[in-house]
C-alpha positions in Angstrom: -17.6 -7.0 4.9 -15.8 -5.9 8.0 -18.1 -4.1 10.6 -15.4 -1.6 11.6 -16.1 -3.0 15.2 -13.1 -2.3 18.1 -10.9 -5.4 17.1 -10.5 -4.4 13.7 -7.4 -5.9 12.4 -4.8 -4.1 10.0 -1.3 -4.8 8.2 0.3 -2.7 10.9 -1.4 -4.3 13.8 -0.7 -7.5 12.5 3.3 -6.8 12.5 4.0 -5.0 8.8 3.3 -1.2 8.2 4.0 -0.7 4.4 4.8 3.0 5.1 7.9 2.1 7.2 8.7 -0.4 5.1 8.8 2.2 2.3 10.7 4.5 3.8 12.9 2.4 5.1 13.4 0.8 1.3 14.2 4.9 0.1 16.8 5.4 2.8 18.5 2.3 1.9 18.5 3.5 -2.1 18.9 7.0 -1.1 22.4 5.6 0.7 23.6 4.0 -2.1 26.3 6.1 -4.4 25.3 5.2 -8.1 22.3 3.2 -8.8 22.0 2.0 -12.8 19.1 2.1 -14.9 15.8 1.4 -13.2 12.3 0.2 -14.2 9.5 0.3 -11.5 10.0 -3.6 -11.0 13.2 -4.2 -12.7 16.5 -3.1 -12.0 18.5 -2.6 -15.8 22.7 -3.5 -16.8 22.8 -1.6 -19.6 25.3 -3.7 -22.3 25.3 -1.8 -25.3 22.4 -2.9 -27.5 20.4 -4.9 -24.9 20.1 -4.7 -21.0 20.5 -7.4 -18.5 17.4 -7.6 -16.5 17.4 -8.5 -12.8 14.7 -9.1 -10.1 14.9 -10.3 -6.6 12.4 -11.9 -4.2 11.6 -13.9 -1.9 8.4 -16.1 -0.2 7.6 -13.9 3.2 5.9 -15.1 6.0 4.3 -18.1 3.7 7.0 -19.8 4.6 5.6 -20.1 8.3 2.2 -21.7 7.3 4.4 -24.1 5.5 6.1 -24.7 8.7 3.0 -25.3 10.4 1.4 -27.3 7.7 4.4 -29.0 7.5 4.3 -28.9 3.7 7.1 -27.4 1.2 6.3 -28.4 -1.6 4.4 -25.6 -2.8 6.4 -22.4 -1.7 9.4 -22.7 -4.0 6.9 -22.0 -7.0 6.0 -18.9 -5.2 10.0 -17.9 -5.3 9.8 -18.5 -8.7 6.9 -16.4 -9.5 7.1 -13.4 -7.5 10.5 -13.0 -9.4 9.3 -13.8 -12.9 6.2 -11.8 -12.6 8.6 -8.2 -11.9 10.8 -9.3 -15.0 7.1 -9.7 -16.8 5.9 -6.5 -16.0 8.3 -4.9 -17.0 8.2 -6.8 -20.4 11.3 -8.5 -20.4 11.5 -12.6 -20.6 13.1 -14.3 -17.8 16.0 -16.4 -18.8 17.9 -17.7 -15.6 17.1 -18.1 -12.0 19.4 -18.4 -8.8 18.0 -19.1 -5.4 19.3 -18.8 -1.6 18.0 -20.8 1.1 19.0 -19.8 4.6 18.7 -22.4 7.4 19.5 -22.7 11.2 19.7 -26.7 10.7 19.9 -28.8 7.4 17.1 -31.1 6.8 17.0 -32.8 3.5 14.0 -34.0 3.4 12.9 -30.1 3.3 15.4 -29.2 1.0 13.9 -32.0 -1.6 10.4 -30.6 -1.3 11.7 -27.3 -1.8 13.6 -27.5 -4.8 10.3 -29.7 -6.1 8.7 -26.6 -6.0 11.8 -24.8 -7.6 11.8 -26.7 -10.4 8.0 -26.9 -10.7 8.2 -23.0 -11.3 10.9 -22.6 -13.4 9.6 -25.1 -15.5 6.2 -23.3 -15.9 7.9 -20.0 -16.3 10.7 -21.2 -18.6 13.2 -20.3 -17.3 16.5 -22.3 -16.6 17.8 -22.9 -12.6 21.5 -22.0 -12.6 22.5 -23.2 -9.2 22.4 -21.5 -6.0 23.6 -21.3 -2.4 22.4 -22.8 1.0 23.5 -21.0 3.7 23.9 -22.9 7.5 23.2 -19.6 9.9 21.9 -21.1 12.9 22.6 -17.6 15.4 20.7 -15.8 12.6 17.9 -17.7 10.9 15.2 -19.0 13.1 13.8 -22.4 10.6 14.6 -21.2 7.5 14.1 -18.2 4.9 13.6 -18.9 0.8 14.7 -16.0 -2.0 16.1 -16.0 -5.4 17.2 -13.7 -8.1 15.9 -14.0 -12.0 18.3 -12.8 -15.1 16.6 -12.0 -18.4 17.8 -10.0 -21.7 16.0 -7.3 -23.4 16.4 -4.7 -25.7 14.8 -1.5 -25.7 12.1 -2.9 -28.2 11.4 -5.3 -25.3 11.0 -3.1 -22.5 7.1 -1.7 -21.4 7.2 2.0 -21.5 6.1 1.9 -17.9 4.2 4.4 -17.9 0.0 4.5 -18.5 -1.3 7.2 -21.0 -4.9 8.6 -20.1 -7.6 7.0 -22.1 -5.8 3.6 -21.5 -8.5 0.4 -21.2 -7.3 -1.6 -18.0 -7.1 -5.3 -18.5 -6.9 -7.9 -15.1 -6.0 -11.2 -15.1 -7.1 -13.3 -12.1 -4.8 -14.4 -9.5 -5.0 -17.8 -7.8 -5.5 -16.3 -4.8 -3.4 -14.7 -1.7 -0.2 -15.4 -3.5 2.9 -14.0 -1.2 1.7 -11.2 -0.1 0.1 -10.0 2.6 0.4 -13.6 5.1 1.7 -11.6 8.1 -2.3 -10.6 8.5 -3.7 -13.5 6.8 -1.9 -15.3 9.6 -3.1 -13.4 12.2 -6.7 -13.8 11.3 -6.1 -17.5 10.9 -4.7 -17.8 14.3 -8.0 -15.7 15.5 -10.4 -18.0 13.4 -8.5 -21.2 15.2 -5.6 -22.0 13.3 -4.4 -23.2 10.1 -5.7 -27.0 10.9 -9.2 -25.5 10.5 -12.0 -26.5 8.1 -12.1 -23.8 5.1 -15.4 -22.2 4.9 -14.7 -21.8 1.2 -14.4 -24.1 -2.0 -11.7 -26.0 -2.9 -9.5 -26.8 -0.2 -9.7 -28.9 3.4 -8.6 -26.3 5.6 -7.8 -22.7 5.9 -3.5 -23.6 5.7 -4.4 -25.3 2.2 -6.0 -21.7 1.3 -3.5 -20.2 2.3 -0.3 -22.3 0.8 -2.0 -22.2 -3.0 0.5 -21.0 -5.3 1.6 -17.3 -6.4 0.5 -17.5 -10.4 2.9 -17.2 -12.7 2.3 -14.5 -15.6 5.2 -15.3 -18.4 2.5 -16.6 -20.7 1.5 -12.9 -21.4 4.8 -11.6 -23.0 4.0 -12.0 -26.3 0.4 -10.4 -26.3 2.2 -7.7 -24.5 4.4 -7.3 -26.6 2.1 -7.9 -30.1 -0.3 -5.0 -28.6 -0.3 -1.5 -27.9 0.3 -2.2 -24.0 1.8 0.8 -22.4 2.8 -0.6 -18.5 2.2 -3.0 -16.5 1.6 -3.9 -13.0 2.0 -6.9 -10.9 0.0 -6.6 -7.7 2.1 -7.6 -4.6 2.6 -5.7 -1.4 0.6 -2.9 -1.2 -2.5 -4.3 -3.2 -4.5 -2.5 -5.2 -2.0 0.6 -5.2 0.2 -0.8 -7.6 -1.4 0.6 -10.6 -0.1 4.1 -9.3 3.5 2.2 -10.3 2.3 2.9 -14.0 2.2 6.6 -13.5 0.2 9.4 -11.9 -3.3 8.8 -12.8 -6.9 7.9 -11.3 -7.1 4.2 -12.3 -11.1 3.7 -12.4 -11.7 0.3 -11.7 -15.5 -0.4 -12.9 -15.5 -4.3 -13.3 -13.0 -6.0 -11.2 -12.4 -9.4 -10.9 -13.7 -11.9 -8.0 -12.1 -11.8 -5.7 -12.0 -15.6 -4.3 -13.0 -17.2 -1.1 -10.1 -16.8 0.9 -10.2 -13.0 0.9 -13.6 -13.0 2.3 -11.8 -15.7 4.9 -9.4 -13.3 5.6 -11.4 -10.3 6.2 -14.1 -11.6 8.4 -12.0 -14.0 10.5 -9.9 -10.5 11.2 -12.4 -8.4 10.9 -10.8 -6.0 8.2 -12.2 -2.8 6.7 -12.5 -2.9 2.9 -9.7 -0.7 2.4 -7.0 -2.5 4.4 -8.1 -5.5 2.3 -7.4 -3.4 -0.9 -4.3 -1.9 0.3 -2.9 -5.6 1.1 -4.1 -8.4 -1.0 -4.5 -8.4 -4.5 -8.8 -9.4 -4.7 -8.2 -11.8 -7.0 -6.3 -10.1 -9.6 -2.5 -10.4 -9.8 -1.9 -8.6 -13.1 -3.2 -5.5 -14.8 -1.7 -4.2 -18.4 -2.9 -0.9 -19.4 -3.4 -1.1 -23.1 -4.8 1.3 -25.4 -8.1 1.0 -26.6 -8.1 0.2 -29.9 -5.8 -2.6 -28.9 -8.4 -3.7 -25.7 -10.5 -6.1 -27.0 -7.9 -8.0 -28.7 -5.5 -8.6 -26.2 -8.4 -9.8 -24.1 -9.5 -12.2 -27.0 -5.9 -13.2 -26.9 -5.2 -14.2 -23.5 -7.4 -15.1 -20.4 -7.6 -10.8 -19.6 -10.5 -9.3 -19.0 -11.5 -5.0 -19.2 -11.5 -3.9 -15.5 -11.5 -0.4 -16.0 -9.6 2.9 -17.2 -6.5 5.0 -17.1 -8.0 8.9 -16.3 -6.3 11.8 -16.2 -5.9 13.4 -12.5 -3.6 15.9 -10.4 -3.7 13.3 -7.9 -2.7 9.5 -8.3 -5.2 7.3 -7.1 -7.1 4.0 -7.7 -11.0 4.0 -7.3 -12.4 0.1 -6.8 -15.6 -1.1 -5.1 -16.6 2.0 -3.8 -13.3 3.0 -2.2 -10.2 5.0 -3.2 -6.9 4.2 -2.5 
């Protein structure tokens, strides 16, 4: 636990405030004539009887502790994911995938790691790589910067309602850990705890750039027990942390029994000495998915997949997520 001491480290300190980014997110919508069918992670071609679902992504600042690690071969699975996992929350199966890599000087050697890791996630998601575009931009990119875009078809039978109902039973499923979120202050307490080359203090890695590099999880395995329950919405928990849930409609979301979080979040908050609510507003704590699913459906989508009952959906004036003691 952080002591709230002077050198306290947030997001915003650390070079990211999510309220600018926000805002600045709203003014480039708001600019924008005519925007089409929208869900909260999905944006929606409507083509008569079915929509054309589309997500974009990309890796973030992970891609400069693979720099430094000097390994690639992990980070194009993360493209892959944090694509997917939008298309998954908001019930619709990812079909295609197209990717952009931006570089200031070809190296093929990296380019073969990274599309390793491309095709590593697209086969666990299952979901087909249709090409893509490298882009040579040395006045503009500084090393190199990874996104992608993810196609998928759905009808409206498909599609979460997005939006929680009050009684709801909230199922998590663990993450496998940071994912690509977040890495502008995981970075920065890294750097104050010595680096990336340092020993973990944790389990299951060699040193704290290992940690840090392990894969965003990929969550297409739970469409069909989404779909074969009651679920209502769903929420993938990326930047912004634990304030996701509010995507899935104004409510207090009562977390009683989260998940672990793993070893690398307690890294992370006492190398930079964080408060317990900056970690909750940031990182995910070890869960990277939550379905809110009625409660006579609970127990059974949690027998059904690897889920387990976090909490519940409560009515409220005020949207707001209550975990660990804190509200977000």
């Amino acid at each position: 636990m952080s002591d709230g001491s002077d050198d306290e480290l947030t997001y915003a300190e650390a070079g990211v405030d999510i309220e600018d980014s926000e805002a600045a997110t709203a003014a480039l919508v708001g600019a924008v004539s005519e925007v089409g069918d929208t869900t909260e992670y999905a944006g929606l071609v409507d083509l008569g009887d079915q929509y054309l679902a589309l997500a974009t992504d990309g890796v973030g600042t992970k891609l400069l502790v693979a720099v430094a690690m000097e390994d690639y071969s992990t980070v194009g699975i993360d493209c892959i994911a944090m694509n997917v996992n939008d298309l998954v929350a908001a019930g619709v199966e990812p079909a295609a995938f197209v990717d952009y890599l931006a570089v200031d000087v070809p190296d093929e050697a990296r380019a073969a790691e990274l599309g390793e890791g491309l095709a590593a996630g697209a086969e666990e998601a299952g979901v087909a790589l249709v090409g893509g575009e490298t882009a040579v931009m040395p006045e503009v990119v500084n090393d190199f910067d990874l996104a992608g875009t993810v196609a998928g078809i759905a009808t409206d039978n498909d599609l979460l309602a997005g939006e929680a109902q009050a009684g709801d039973v909230l199922v998590g499923f663990a993450s496998s850990g940071i994912h690509s979120n977040g890495l502008t202050l995981a970075r920065e307490a890294a750097d104050r705890a010595g680096g990336f080359d340092e020993p973990f203090p944790g389990d299951g890695y060699d040193t704290v750039g290992e940690a840090l590099l392990e894969p965003t999880r990929i969550y297409t395995y739970l469409l069909n027990a989404l779909h074969e329950y009651d679920v209502h919405a769903a929420a993938h928990v990326t930047g912004g942390g634990w304030t996701n849930l509010e995507r899935m409609g104004a409510f207090r979301y009562e977390v009683t029994d989260p998940l672990p979080a793993q070893d690398v979040f307690d890294f992370v908050q006492d190398a930079g000495n964080v408060s317990d609510e900056e970690m909750h507003r940031t990182f995910n704590m070890g869960t990277g998915f939550v379905a809110a699913v009625h409660p006579a459906d609970a127990d059974a989508l949690v027998e059904a997949t690897d889920g387990e009952r976090i909490g519940e959906v409560a009515e409220s004036e005020e949207s707001s997520v209550e975990i660990r003691g804190l509200e977000l």
